[in-house]
C-alpha positions in Angstrom: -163.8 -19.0 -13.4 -163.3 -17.7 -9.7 -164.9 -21.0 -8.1 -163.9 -21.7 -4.4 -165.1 -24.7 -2.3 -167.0 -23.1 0.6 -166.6 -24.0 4.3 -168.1 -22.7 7.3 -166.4 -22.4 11.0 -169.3 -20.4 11.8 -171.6 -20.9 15.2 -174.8 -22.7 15.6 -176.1 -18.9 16.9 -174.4 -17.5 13.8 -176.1 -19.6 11.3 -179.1 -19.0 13.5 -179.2 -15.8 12.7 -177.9 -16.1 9.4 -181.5 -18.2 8.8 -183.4 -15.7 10.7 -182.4 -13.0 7.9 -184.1 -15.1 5.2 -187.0 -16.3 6.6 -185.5 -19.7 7.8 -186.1 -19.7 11.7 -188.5 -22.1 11.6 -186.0 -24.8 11.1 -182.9 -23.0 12.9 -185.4 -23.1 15.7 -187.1 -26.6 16.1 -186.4 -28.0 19.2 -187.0 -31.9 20.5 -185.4 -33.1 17.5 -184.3 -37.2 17.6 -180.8 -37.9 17.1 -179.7 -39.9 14.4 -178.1 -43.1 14.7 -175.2 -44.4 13.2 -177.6 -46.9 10.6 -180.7 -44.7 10.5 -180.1 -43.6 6.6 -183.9 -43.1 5.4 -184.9 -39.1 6.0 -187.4 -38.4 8.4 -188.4 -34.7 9.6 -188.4 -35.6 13.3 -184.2 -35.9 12.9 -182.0 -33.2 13.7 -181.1 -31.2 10.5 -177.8 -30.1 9.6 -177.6 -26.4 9.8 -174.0 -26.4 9.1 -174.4 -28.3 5.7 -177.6 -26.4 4.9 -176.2 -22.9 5.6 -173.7 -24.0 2.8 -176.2 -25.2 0.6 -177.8 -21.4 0.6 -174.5 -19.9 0.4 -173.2 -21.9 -2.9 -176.8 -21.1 -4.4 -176.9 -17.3 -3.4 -173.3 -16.5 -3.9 -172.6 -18.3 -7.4 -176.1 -17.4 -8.4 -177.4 -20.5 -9.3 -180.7 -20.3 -11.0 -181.7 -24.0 -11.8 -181.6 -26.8 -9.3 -181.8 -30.5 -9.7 -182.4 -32.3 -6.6 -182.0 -36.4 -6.2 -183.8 -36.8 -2.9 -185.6 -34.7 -0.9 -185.6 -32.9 2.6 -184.9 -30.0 4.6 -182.1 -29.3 2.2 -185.1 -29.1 -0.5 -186.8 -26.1 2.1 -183.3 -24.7 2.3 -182.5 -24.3 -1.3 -185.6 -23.4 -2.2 -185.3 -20.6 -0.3 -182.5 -19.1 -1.6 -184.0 -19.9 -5.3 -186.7 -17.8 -4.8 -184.2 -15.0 -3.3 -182.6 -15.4 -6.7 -185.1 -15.3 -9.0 -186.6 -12.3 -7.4 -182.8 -10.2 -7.5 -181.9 -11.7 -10.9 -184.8 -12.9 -13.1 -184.7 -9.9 -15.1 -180.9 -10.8 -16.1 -181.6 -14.3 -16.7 -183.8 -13.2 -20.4 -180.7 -12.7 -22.3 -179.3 -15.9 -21.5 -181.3 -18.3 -22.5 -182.3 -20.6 -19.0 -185.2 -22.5 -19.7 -185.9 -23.1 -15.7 -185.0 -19.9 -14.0 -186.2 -19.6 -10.4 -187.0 -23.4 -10.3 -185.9 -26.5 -8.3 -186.6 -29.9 -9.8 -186.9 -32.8 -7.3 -187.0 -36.2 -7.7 -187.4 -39.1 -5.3 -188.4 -42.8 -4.5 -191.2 -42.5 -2.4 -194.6 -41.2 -3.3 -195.2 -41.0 1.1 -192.3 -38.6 1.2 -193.1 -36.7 -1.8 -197.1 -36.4 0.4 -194.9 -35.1 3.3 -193.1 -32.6 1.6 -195.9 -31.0 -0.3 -197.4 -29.9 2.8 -193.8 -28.7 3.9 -193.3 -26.7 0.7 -196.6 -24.6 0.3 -194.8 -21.7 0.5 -192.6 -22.5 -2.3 -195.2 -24.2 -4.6 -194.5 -21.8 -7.9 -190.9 -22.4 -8.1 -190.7 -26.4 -6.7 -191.6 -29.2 -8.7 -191.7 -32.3 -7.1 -191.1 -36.0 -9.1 -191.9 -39.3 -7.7 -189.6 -41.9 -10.3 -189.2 -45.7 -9.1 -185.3 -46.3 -8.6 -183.8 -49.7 -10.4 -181.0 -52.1 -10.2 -178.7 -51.0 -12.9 -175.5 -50.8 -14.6 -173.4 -48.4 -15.8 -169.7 -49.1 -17.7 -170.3 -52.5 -16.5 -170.3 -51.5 -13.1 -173.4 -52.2 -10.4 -175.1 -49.1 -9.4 -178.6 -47.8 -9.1 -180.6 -45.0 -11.7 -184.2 -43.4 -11.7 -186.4 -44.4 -13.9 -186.9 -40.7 -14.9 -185.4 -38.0 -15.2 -186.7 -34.3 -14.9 -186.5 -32.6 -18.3 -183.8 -29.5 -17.7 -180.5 -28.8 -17.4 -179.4 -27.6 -14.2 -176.6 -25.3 -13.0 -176.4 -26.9 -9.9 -177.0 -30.9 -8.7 -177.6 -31.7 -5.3 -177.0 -35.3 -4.6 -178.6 -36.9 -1.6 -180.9 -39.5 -3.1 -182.5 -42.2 -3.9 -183.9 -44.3 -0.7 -181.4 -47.5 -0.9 -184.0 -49.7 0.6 -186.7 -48.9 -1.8 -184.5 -49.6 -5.2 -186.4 -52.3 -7.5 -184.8 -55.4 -9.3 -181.7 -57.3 -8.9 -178.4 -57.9 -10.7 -176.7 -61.0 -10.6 -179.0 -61.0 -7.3 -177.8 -58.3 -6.0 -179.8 -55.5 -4.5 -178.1 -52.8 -1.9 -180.9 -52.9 0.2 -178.7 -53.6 3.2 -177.1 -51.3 5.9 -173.5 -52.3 5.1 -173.9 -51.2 1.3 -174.0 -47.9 -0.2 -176.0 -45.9 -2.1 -174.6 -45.8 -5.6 -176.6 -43.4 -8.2 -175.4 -43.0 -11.6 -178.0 -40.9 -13.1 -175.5 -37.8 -13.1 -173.4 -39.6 -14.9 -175.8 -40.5 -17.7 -176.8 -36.7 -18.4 -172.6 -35.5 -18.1 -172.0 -34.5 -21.3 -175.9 -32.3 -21.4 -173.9 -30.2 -18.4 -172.8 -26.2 -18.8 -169.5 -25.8 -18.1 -169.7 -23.6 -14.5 -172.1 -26.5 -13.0 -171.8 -27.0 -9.6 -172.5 -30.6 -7.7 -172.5 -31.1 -4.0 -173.0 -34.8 -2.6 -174.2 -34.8 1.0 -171.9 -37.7 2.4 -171.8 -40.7 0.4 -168.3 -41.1 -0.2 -168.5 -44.1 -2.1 -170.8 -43.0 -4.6 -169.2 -39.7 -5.1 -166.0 -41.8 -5.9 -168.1 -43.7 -8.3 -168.7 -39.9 -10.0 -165.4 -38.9 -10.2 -164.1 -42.1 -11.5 -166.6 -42.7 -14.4 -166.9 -38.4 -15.2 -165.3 -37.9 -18.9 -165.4 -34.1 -18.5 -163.0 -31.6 -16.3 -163.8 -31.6 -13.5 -162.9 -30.0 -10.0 -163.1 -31.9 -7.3 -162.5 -31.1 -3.4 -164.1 -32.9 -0.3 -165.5 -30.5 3.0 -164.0 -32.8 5.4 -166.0 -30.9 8.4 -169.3 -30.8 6.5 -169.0 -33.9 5.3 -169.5 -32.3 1.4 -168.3 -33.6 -2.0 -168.1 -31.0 -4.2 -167.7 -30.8 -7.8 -167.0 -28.3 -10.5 -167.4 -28.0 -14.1 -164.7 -26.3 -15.1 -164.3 -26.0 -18.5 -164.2 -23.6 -21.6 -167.7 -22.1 -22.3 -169.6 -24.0 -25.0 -170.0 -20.5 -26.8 -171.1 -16.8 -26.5 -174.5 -17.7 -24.5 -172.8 -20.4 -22.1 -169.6 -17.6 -21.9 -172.4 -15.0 -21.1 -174.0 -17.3 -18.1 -170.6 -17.9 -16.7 -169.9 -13.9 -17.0 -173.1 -13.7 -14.8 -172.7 -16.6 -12.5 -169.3 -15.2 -11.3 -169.2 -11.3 -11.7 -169.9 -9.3 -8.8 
């Protein structure tokens, strides 16, 4: 499968315009943003987005194709990818028939807190048809023994691509052993992806914004193949499924994800 980690070098005016072209200048731009500092970790829209991570976010969905898009958190990345779902859907729903995708042209979110979740309905009014927006509580948990964190539930599909960014560590519920990692020196430390592994089409695509620790926790618990790189400069994690196909339909959807 020709599967390359992207990277951009590109200038803030170049991905300016790059947003201009589909629709995206609203964000690109925003002025009087606040800065983020170093132990500000819960999302707020009056902080600076990233255009450099969410320029890549478009391109991996647009240039692999991606059709189906699970989404732990929520944010301008949401906006972003939604974006380029609906430019998908629109250019390739008609190939998608023969393939049997359950969710094509939608993006499945799920998040922690039901005030965001307010926030981002008004954001996403434009996108309504293809966004579907989940509030789950977020638990104290285990997995393998190990201390982590999970959603209490999980949207119903299977996704081509993952975008881990969520949930809110200081709004996780419970304890174990009395420990919670609602406190700025922990980490967040999902495991949900890890619980719905082996559901997973060979050619999925994960990208973890940050969050090295948890996406160390991933690749140290995943059972499956797969491939693994880290965007030093954008700060991405970014994994690959890269295995056989399952069978003709799964060999058919890789056919179309990576073709030209």
């Amino acid at each position: 499968m020709k599967f390359k980690t992207l990277k951009t070098n590109l200038s803030s005016s170049k991905i300016k315009q790059y947003f201009k072209k589909f629709g995206l200048e609203d964000i690109a731009n925003k002025k009087n943003f606040k800065k983020r500092h170093v132990n500000q970790m819960r999302d707020n829209f009056a902080f600076q987005p990233e255009l450099d991570e969410l320029y890549l976010l478009h391109r991996y969905i647009i240039l692999f194709k991606r059709m189906t898009v699970l989404e732990f958190g929520i944010g301008w990345s949401t906006i972003v990818m939604a974006n380029a779902i609906q430019y998908n859907k629109k250019k390739y729903f008609k190939n998608t028939k023969s393939l049997r995708m359950n969710n094509p042209g939608e993006i499945c979110c799920i998040d922690n807190s039901k005030s965001w979740i307010k926030q981002m309905r008004l954001k996403l009014k434009k996108y309504s048809k293809i966004v579907n927006l989940n509030y789950s509580e977020a638990y104290m948990d285990r997995f393998n023994g190990k201390i982590c964190t999970s959603f209490k539930k999980i949207p119903k599909i299977n996704p081509d691509f993952i975008y881990l960014d969520g949930p809110d560590q200081f709004n996780i519920k419970g304890k174990i052993n009395g420990f919670n990692i609602n406190q700025n020196d922990l980490m967040p430390m999902t495991s949900d992806i890890l619980k719905i592994e082996h559901f997973l089409k060979p050619g999925t695509i994960i990208i973890v914004d940050g969050r090295a620790s948890n996406s160390r926790f991933l690749k140290s618990n995943f059972q499956r193949k797969w491939k693994y790189s880290y965007n030093q400069k954008n700060d991405q994690h970014v994994f690959f499924l890269n295995e056989k196909p399952l069978g003709q339909l799964n060999k058919k959807q890789i056919k179309f994800y990576f073709n030209d």
